[in-house]
Backbone and ligand atoms as CSV (ligand in chain L), in Angstrom:
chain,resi,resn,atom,element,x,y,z
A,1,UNK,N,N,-14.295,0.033,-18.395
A,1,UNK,CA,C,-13.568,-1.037,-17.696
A,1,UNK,C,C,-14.526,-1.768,-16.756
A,2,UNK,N,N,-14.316,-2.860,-16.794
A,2,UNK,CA,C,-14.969,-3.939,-16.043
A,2,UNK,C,C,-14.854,-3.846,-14.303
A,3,UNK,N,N,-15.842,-3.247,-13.356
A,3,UNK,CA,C,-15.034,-3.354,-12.433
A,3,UNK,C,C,-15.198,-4.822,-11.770
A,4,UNK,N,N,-14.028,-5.513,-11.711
A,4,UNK,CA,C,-13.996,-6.375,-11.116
A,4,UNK,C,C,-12.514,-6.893,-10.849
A,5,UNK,N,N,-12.383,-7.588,-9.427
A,5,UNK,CA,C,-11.328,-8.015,-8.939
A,5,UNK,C,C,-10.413,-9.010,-9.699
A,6,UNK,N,N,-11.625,-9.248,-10.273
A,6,UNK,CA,C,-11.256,-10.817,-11.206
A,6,UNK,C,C,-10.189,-10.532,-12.136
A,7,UNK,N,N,-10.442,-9.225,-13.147
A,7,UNK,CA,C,-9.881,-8.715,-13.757
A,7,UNK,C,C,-8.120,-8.249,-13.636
A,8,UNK,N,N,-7.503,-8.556,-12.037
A,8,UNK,CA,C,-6.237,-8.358,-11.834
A,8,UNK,C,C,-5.752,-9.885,-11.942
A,9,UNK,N,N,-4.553,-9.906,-12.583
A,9,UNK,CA,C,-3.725,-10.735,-12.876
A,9,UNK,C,C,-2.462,-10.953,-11.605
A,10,UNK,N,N,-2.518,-12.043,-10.974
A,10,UNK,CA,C,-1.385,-11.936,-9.683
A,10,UNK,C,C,-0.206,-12.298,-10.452
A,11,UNK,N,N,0.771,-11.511,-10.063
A,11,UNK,CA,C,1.977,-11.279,-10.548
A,11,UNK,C,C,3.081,-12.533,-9.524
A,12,UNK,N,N,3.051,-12.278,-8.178
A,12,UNK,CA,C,4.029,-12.726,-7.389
A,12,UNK,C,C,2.762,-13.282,-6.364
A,13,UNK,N,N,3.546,-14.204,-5.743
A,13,UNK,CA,C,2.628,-15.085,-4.745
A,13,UNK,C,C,2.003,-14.171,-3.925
A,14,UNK,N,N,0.858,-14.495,-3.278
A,14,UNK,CA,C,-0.202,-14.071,-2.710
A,14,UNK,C,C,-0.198,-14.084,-1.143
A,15,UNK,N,N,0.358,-15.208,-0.927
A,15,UNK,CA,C,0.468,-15.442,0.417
A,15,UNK,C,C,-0.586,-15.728,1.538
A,16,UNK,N,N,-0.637,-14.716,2.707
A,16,UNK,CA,C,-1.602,-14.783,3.396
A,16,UNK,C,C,-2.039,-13.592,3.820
A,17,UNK,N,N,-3.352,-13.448,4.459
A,17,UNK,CA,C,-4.054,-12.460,4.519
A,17,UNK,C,C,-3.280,-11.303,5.834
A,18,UNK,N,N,-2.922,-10.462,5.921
A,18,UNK,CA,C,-2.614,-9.430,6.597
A,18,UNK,C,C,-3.657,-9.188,7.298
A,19,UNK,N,N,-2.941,-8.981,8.848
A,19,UNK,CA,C,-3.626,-8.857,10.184
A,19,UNK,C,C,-4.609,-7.513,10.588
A,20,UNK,N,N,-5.625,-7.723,11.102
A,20,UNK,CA,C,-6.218,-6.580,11.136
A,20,UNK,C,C,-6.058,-5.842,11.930
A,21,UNK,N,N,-4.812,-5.636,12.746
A,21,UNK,CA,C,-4.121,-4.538,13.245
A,21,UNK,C,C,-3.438,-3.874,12.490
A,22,UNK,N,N,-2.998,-4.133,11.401
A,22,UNK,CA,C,-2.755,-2.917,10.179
A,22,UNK,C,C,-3.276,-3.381,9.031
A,23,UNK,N,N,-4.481,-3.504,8.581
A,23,UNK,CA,C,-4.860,-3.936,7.504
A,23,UNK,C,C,-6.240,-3.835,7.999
A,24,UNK,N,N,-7.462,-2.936,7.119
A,24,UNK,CA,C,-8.755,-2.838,7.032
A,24,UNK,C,C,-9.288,-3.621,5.381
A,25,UNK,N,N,-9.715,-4.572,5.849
A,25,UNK,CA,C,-10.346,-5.714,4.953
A,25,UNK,C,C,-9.328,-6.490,4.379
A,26,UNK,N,N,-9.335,-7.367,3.443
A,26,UNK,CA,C,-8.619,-8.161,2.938
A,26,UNK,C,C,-7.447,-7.909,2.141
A,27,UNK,N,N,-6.159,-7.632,2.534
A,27,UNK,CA,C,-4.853,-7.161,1.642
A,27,UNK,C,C,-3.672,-8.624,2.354
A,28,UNK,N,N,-2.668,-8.731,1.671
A,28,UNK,CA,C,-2.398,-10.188,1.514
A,28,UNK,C,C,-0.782,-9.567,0.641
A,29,UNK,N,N,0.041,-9.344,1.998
A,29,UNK,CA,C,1.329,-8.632,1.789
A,29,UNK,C,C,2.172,-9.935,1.877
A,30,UNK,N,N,3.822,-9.715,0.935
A,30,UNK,CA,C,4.222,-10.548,0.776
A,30,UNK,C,C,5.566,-10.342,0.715
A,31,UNK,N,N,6.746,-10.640,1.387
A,31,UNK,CA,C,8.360,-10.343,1.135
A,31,UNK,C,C,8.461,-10.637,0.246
A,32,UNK,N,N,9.606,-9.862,-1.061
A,32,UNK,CA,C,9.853,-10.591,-2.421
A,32,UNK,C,C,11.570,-10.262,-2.127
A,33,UNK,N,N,12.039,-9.447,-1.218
A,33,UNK,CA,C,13.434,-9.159,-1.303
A,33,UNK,C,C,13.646,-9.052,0.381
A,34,UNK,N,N,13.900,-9.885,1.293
A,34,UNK,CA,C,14.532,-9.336,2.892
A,34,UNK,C,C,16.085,-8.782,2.824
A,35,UNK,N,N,15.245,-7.780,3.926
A,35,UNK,CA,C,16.830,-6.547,3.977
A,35,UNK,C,C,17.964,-7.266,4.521
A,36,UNK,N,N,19.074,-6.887,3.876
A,36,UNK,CA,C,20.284,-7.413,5.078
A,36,UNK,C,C,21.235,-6.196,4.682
A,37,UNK,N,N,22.890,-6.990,4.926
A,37,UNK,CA,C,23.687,-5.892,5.318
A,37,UNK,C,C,24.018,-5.328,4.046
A,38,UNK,N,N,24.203,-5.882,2.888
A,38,UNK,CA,C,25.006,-5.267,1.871
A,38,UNK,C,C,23.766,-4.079,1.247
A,39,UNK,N,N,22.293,-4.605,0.970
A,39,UNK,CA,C,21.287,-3.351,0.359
A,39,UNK,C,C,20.345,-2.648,1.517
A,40,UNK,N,N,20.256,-3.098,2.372
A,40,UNK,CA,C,19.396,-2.732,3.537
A,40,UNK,C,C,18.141,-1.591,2.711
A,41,UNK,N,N,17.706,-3.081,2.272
A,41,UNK,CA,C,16.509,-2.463,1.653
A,41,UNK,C,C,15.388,-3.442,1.681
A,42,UNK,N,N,14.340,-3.222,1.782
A,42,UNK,CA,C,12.900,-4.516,1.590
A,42,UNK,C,C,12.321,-4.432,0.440
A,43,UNK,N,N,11.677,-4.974,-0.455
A,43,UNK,CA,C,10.881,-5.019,-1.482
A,43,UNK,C,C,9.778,-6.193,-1.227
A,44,UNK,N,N,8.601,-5.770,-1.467
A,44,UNK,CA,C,7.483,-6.676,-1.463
A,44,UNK,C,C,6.179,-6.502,-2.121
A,45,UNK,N,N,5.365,-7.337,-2.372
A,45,UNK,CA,C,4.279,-6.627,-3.116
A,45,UNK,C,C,2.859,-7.031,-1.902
A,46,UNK,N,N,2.084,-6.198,-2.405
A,46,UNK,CA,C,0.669,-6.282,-1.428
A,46,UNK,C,C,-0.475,-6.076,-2.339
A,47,UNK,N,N,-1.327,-6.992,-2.063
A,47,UNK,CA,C,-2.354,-6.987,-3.321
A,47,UNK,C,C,-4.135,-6.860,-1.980
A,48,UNK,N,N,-4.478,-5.659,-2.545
A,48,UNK,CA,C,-5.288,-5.661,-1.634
A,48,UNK,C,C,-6.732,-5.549,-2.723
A,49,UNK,N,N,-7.839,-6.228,-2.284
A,49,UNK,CA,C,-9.391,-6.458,-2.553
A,49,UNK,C,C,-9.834,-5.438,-2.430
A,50,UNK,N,N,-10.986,-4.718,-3.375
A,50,UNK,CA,C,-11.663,-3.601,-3.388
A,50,UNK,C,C,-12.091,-3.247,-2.072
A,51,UNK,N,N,-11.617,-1.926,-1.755
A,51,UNK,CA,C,-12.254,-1.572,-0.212
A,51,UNK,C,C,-11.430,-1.754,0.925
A,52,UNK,N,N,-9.732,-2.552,0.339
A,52,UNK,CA,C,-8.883,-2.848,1.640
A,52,UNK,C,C,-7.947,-1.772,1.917
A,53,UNK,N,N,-7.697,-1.415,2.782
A,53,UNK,CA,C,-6.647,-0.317,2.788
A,53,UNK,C,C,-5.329,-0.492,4.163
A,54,UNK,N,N,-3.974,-0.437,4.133
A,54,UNK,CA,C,-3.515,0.193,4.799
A,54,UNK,C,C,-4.172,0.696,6.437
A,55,UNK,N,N,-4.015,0.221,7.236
A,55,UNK,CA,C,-4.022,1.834,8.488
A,55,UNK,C,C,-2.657,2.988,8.744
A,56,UNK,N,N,-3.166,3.994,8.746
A,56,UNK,CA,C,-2.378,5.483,8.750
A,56,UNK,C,C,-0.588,4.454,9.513
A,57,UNK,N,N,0.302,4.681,8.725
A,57,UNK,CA,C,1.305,4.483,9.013
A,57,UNK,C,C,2.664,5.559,8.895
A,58,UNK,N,N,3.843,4.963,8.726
A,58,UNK,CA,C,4.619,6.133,8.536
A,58,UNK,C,C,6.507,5.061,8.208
A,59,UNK,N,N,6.769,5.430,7.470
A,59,UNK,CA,C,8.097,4.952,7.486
A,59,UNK,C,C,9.604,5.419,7.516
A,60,UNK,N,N,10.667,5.063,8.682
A,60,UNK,CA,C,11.195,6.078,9.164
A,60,UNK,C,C,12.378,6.269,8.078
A,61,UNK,N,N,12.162,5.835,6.765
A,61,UNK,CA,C,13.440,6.185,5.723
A,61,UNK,C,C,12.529,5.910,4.914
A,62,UNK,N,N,11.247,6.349,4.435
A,62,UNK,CA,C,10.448,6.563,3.289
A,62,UNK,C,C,10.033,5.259,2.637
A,63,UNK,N,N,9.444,5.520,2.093
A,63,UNK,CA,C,8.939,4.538,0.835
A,63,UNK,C,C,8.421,4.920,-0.804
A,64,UNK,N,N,9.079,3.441,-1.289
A,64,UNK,CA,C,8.352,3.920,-2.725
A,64,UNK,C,C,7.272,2.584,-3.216
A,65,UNK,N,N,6.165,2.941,-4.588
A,65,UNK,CA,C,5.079,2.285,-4.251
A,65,UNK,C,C,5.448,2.484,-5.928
A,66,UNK,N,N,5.073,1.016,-6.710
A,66,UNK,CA,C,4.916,0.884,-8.188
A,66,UNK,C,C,3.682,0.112,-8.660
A,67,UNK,N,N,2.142,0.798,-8.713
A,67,UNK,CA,C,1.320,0.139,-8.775
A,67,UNK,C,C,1.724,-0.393,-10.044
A,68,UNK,N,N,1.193,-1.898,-10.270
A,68,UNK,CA,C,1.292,-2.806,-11.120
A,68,UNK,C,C,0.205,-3.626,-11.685
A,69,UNK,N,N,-1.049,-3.120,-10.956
A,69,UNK,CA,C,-2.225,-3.331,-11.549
A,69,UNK,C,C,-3.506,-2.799,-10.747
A,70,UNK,N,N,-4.857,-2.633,-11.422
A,70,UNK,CA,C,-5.840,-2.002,-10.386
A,70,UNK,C,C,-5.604,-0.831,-10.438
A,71,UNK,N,N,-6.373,-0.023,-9.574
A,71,UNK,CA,C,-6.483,1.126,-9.015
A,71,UNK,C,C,-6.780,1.746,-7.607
A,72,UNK,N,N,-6.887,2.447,-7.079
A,72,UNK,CA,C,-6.263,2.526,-5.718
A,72,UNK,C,C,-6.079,3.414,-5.230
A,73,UNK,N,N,-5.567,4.056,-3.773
A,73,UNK,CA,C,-5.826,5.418,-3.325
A,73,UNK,C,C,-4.052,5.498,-2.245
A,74,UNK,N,N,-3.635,7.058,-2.437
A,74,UNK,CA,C,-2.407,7.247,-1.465
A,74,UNK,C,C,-2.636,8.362,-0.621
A,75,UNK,N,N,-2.688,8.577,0.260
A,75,UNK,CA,C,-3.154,9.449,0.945
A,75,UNK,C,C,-1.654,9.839,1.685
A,76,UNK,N,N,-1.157,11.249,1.697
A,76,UNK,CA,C,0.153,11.439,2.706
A,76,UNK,C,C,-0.989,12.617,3.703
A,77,UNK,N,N,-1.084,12.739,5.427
A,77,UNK,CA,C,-2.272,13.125,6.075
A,77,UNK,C,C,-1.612,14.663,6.064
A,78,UNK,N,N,-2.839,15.144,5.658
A,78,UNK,CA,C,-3.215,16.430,5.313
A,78,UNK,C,C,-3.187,17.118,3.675
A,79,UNK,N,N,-3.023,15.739,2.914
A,79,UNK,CA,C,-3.024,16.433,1.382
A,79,UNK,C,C,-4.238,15.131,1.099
A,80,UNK,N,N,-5.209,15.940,-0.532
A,80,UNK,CA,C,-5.899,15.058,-0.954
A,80,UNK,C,C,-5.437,13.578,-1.058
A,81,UNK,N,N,-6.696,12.803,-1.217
A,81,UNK,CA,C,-6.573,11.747,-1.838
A,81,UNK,C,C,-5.673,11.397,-3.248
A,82,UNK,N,N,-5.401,10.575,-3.713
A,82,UNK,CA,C,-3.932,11.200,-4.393
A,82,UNK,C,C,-4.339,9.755,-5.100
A,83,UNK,N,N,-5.320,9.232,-6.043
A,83,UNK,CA,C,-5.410,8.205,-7.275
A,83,UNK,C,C,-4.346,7.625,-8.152
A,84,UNK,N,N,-4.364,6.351,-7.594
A,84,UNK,CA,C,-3.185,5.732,-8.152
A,84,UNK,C,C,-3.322,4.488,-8.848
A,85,UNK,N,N,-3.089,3.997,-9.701
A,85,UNK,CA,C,-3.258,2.892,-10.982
A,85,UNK,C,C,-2.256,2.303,-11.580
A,86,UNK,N,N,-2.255,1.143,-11.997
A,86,UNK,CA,C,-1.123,0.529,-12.875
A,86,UNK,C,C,-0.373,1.591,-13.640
A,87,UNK,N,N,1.081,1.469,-12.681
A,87,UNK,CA,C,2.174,2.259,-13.976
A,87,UNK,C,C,2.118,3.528,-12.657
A,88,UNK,N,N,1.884,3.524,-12.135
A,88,UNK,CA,C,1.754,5.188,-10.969
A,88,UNK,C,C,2.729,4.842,-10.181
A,89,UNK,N,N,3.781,5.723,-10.056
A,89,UNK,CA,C,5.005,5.515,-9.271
A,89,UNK,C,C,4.983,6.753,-8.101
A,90,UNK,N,N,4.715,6.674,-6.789
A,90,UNK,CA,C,4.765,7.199,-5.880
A,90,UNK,C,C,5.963,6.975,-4.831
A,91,UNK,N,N,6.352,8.368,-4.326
A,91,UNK,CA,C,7.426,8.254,-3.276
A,91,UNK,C,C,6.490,9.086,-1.724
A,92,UNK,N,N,6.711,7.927,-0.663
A,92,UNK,CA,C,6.516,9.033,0.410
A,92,UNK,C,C,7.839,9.029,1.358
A,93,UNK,N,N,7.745,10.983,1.727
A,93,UNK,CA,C,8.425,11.224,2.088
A,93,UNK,C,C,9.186,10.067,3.672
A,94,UNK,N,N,10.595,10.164,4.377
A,94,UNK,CA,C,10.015,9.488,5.708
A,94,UNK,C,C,9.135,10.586,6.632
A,95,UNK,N,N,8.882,9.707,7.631
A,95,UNK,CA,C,8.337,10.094,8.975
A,95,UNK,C,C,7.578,10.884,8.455
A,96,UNK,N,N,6.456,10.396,7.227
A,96,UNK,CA,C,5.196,11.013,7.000
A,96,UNK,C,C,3.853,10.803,7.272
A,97,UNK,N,N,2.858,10.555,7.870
A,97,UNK,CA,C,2.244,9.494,8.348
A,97,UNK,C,C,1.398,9.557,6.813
A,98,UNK,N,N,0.887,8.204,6.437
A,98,UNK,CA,C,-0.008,7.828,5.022
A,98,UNK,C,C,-0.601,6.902,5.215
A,99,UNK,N,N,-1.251,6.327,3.954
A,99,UNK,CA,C,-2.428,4.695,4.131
A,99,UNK,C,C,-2.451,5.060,2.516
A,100,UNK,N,N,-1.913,3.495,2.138
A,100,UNK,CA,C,-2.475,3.336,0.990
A,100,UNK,C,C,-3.479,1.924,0.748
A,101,UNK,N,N,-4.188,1.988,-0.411
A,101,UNK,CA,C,-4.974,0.696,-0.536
A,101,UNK,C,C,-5.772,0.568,-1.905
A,102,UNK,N,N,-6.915,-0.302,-1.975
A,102,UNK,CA,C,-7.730,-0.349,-2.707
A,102,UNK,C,C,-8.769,0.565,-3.123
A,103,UNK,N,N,-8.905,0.591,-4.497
A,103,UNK,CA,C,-10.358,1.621,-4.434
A,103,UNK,C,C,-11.658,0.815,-4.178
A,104,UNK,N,N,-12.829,1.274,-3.709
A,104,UNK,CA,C,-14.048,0.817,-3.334
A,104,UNK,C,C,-14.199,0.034,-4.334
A,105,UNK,N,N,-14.157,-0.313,-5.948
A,105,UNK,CA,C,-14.623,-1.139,-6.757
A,105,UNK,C,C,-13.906,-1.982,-7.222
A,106,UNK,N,N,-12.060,-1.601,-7.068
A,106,UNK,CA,C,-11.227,-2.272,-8.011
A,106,UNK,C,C,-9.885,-2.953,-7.569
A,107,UNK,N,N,-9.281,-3.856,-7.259
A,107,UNK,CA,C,-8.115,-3.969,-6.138
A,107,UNK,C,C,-7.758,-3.488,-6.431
A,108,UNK,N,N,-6.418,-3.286,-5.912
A,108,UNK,CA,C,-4.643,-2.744,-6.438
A,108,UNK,C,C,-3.843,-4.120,-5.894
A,109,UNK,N,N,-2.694,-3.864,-6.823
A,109,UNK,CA,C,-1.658,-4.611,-6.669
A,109,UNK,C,C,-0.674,-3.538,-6.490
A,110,UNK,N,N,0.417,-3.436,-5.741
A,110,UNK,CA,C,1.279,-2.724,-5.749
A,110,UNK,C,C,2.872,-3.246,-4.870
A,111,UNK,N,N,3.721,-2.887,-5.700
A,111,UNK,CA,C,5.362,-3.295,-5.063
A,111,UNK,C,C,5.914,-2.072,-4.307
A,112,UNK,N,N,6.068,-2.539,-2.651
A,112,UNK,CA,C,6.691,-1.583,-1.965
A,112,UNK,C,C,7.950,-1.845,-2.100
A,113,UNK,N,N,8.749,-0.756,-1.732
A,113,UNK,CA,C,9.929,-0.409,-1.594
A,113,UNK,C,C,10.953,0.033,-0.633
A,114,UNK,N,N,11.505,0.050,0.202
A,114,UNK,CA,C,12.177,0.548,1.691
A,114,UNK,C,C,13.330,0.758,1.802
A,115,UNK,N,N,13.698,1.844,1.336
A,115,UNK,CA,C,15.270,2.156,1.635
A,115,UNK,C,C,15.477,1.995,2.752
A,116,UNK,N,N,16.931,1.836,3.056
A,116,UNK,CA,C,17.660,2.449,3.728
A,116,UNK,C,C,17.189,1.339,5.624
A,117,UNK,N,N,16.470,0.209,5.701
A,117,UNK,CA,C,15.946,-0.332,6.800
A,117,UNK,C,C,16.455,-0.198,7.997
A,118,UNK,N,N,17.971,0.483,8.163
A,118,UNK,CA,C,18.476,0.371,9.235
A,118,UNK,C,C,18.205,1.431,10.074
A,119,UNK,N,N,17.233,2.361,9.794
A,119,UNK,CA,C,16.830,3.550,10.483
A,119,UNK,C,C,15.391,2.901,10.624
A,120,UNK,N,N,14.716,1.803,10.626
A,120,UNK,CA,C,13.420,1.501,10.321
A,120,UNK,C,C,12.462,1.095,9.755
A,121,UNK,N,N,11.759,0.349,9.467
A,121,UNK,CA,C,10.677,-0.421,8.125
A,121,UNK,C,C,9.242,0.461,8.592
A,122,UNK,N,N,8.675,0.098,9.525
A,122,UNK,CA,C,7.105,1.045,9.320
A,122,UNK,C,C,7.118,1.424,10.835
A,123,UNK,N,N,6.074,2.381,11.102
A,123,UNK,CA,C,5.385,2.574,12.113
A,123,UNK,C,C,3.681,2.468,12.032
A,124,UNK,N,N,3.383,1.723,12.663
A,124,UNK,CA,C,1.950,1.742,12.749
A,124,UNK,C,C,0.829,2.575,13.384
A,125,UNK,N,N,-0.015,2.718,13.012
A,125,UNK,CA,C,-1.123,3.727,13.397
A,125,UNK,C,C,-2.258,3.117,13.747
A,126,UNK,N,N,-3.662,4.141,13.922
A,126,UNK,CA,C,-4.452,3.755,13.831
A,126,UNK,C,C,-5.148,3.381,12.363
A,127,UNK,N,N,-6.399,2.813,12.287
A,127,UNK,CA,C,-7.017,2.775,11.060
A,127,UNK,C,C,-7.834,3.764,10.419
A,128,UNK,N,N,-7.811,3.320,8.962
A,128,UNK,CA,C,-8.478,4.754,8.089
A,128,UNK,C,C,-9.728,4.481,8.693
A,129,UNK,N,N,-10.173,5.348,9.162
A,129,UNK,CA,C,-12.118,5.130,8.979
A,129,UNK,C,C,-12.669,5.061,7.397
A,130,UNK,N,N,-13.968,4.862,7.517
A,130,UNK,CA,C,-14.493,4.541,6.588
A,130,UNK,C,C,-14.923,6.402,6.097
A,131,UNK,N,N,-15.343,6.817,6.647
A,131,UNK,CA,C,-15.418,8.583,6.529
A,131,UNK,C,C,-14.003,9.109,5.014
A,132,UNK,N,N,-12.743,8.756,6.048
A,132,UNK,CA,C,-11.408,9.166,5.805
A,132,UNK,C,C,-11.330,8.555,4.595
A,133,UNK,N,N,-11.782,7.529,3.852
A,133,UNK,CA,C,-11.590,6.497,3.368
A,133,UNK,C,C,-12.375,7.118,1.986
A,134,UNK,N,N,-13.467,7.295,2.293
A,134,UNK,CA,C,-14.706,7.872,1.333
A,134,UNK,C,C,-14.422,9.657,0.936
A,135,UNK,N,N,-13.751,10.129,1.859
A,135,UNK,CA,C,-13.804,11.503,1.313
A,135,UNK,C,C,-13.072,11.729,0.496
A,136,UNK,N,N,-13.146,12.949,-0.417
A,136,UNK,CA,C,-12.333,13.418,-1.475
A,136,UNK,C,C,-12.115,12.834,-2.446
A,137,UNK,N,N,-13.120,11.563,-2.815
A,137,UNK,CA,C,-12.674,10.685,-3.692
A,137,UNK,C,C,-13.860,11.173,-4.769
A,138,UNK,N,N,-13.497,11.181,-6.295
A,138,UNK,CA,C,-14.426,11.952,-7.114
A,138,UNK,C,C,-15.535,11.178,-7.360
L,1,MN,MN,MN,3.486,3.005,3.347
């Protein structure tokens, strides 16, 4: 496989670049569904550039993650690095702290998911280091 960014196909608009108070390098998150009263749920996709990741967060009614292209890393803190790719359907638990993102060579595209919003959408953390970022990865 080719590594290159070029190689992902954008699915849903792109938007704008995500702030670097939760976002290490270039990821570019986007509402595709706002919560209200009848689903109180969010859906959105986030397409992040080789090397962008997430900072350590946590969500207080969980999340689910449907990568949809690329490849990419999920980390829930204190279990391995956890490799994730087009078609990889991940759930994190709530009130878990995690960071997901790009792998060093290849973006990801991926559609979040948020049950349940009325207990909460995210909590923010600090950022992955670059250490945290690099370890455990094969
Ligand atoms: Mn998350």
């Amino acid at each position: 496989m080719k590594n290159d960014k070029s190689t992902l196909t954008e699915i849903f608009p792109k938007g704008e670049k995500g702030p670097s108070e939760t976002f290490t390098g270039s990821a570019y998150p986007t509402s595709l569904v706002a919560s209200d009263s009848i689903y109180n749920t969010l859906v959105g996709n986030v397409y992040f550039e080789p090397g962008a990741r997430s900072h350590w967060h946590s969500h207080p009614a969980g999340q689910i993650l449907i990568i949809t292209d690329g490849v990419g890393y999920h980390q829930i803190e204190g279990q391995p690095v956890e490799i994730i790719r087009k078609g990889s359907v991940v759930k994190c638990p709530p009130n878990v702290r995690h960071w997901h993102g790009a792998s060093a060579d290849l973006g990801l595209q991926q559609l979040y998911i948020i049950p349940n919003t009325e207990k909460g959408i995210v909590n923010w953390n600090e950022a992955v280091t670059d250490e945290q970022y690099s370890i455990n990865k094969k």
